[in-house]
N, C-alpha and C positions, 0 to 999 in steps of 0.2 A: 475458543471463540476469538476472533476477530473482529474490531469494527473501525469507525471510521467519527469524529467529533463530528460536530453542527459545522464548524468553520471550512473544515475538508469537504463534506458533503455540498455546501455551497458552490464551494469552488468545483467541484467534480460536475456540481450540475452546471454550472456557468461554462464552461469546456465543452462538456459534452454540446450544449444550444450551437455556441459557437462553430462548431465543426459539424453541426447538422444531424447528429445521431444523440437527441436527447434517452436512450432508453438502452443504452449499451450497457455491460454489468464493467467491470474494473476489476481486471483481471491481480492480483500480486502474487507476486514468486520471488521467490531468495534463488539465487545461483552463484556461481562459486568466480568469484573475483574481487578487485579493489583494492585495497591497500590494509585492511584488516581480514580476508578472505571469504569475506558470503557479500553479494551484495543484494539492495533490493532493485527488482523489476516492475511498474506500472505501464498497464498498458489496457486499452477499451477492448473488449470480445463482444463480440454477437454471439458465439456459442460459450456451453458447457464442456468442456473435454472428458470423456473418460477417464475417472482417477482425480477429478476435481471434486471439492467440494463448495457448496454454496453458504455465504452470510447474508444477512441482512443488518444491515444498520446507519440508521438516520436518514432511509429511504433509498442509499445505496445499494443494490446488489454486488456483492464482492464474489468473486473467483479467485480459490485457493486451491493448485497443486495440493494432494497428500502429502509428498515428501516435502513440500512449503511449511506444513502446519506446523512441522514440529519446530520450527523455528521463531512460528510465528503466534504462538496461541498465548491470550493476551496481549499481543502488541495492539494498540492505536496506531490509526493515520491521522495525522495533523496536519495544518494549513496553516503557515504562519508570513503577516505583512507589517514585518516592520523592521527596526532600527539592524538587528540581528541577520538580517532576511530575510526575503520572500521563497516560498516555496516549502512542501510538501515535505514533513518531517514525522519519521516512525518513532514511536513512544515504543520500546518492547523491552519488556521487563526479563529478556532470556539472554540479550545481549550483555555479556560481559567485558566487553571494548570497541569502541564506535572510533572513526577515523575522524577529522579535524571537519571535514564537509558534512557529515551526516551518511553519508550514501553506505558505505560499509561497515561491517560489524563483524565480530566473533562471538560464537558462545562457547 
């Protein structure tokens, strides 16, 4: 399972009005770079691809690659505005070393 907080979801829906496609799912995927070596990918779909699977949470539709999942099962998406910064932070309890920005991981 995958999912996404209240505060993400806000923000995911606020984006999506913004740019005119309130009803897109939010596609994530891990791929191989960064300075710890996986990083993560966000991005809007209008489709499903074969070999994805579907979440649902907090009213988001999520889209997850297969070969994503295993990276990714349990992690949260966050949404964070403050002192620390602003911007979309993964909570995933499989990472075992994240780079100084957030964006990269190892397990």
């Amino acid at each position: 399972m995958i999912g996404v907080t209240k505060r993400a979801a806000e923000q995911i829906s606020r984006i999506r009005e913004a740019e005119g496609h309130p009803y897109l799912r939010l596609r994530i995927e891990v791929k191989a770079g960064g300075c710890s070596g996986l990083t993560y990918d966000l991005q809007f779909a209008n489709e499903v691809k074969e070999g994805e699977l579907v979440f649902h949470s907090e009213g988001i539709e999520l889209v997850v690659p297969k070969k994503s999942l295993l990276y990714l099962v349990g992690t949260q998406l966050d949404f964070t505005d403050g002192l620390e910064g602003k911007g979309f932070h993964f909570i995933n309890p499989n990472a075992t070393r994240t780079c100084a920005c957030g964006i990269s991981f190892a397990v």
